[in-house]
C-alpha positions in Angstrom: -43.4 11.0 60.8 -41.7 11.5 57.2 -43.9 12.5 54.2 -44.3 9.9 51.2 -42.7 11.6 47.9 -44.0 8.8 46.1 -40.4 8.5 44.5 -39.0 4.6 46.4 -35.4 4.8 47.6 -32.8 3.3 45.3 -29.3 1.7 47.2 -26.2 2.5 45.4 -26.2 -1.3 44.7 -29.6 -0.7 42.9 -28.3 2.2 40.9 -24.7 0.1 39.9 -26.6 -2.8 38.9 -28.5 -1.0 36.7 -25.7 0.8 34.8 -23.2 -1.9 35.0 -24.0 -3.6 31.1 -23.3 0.3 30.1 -19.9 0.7 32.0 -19.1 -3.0 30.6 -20.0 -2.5 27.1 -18.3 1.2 27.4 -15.0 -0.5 28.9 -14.9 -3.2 26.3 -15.4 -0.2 23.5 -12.4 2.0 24.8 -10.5 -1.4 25.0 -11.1 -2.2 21.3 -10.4 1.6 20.3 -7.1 1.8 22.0 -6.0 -1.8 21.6 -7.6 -2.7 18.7 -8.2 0.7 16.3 -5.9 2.2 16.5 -3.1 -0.3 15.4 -5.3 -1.5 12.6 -5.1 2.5 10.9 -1.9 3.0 11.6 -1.7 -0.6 9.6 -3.4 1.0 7.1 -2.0 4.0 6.3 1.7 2.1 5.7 0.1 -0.3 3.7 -1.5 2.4 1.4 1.9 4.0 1.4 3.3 1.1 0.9 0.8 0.1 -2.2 1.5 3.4 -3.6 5.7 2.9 -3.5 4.7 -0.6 -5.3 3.1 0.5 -7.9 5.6 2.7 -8.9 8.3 -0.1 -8.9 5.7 -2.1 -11.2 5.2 0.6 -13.6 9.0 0.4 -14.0 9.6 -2.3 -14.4 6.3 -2.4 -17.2 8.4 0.0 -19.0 11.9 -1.8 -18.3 10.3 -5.5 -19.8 9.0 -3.1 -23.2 12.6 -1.4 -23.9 13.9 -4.8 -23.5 11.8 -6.0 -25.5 12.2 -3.8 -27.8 16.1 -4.2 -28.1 15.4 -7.7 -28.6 13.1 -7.5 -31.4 16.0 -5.2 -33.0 18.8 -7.8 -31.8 16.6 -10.8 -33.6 15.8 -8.1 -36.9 17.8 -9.8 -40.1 18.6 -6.4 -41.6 20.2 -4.8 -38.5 22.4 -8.0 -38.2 23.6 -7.7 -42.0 24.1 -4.0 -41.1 26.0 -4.3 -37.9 28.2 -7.0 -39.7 28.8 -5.1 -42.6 29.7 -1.6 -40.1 32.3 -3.5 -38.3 33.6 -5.0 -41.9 34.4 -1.3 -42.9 38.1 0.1 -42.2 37.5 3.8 -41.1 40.7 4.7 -42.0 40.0 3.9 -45.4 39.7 5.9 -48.4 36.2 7.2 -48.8 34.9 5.6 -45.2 35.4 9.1 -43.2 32.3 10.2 -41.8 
């Protein structure tokens, strides 16, 4: 006649149904880590490079708009008008206009 160990006999049933919310939960995890992770850092790292390459364009063109500005501001200016008009007035050829 067997001894009692005192320990009851689990089926392999027993045993599956008691691990199977951890194999679920661990299937869903490698699903969203491989399906779902992954693609969304690979996402990020060309959006950070591709913040950084804007930026760059923007502070161009930041400095583009203020030399334009700035040549406007000297195109609108009264006295470099009168001076331009005057310049192109002067023969170079004449006497006392060599430079």
């Amino acid at each position: 006649m067997p001894q009692p160990t005192g320990e009851p006999s689990l089926s392999t049933g027993a045993v599956l149904r008691y691990w199977l919310p951890v194999i679920v939960a661990l299937a869903v995890f490698c699903q969203v880590a491989v399906k779902g992770l992954r693609p969304a850092l690979a996402e990020e790292r060309r959006l950070e490079d591709a913040t950084a390459v804007l930026l760059g364009r923007y502070g161009e063109s930041v400095e583009e708009s203020a030399r334009l500005g700035r040549l406007l501001r000297a195109q609108r200016d009264p006295v470099l008008l009168e001076r331009e008009r005057r310049a192109l007035l002067v023969n170079p050829r004449a006497p006392g206009q060599e430079r």
